[in-house]
N, C-alpha and C positions, 0 to 999 in steps of 0.2 A: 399400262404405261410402258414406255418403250424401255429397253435395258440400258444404263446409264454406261459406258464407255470410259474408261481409264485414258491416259493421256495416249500411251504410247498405242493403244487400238484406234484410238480417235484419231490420228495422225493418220495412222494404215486405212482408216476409210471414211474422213472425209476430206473433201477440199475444202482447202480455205479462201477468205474472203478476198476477193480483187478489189485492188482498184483504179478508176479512172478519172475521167470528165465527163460532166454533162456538155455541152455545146446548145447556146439558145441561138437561134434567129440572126442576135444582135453578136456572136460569135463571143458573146460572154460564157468565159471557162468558171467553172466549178466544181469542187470535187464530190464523187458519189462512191458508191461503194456498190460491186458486183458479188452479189451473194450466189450461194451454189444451190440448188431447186433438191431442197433435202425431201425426202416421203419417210414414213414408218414403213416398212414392211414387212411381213411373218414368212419367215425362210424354214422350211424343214430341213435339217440336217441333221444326217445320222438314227433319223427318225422321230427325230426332236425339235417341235418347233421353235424359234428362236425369231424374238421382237428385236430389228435393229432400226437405226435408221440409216440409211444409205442416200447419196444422191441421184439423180435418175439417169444420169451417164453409168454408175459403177453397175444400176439395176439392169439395166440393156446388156452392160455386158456379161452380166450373170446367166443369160440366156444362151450365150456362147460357145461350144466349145472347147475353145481356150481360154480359160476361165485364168485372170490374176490370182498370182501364185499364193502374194501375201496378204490377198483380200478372203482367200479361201483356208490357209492357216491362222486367221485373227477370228474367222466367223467358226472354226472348229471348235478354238478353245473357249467361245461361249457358250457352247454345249457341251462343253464338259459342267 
């Protein structure tokens, strides 16, 4: 089961939900809601694997370099 996130971690790594319109045909507006494409995935750090869920924009950039600052200090202190 993935690890359950406190408010202020959950803040630091997910996005939240948009919202928009749909638009039909008939250019009847509607409102919908643009969710953010969440995965589980098991991160090792510090030697320690660690279940979060993450969205798959913050996953991409985990492969990076320059890795977000406060996305790397919230995922530390799950290992501890």
């Amino acid at each position: 089961m993935a690890r359950k996130l406190n408010h202020k971690t959950r803040k630091a790594l997910a996005p939240k939900t948009r919202f928009g319109k749909n638009v039909s045909f008939s250019q009847r507006h509607t409102a919908r809601k643009f969710k953010p494409n969440l995965q589980t995935v098991t991160l090792w750090i510090d030697g320690k694997p660690i279940r979060v869920t993450l969205s798959a924009r913050q996953i991409r950039s985990l492969g990076k370099e320059e890795q977000p600052k406060e996305l790397m200090v919230e995922l530390r202190k799950l290992a501890k």
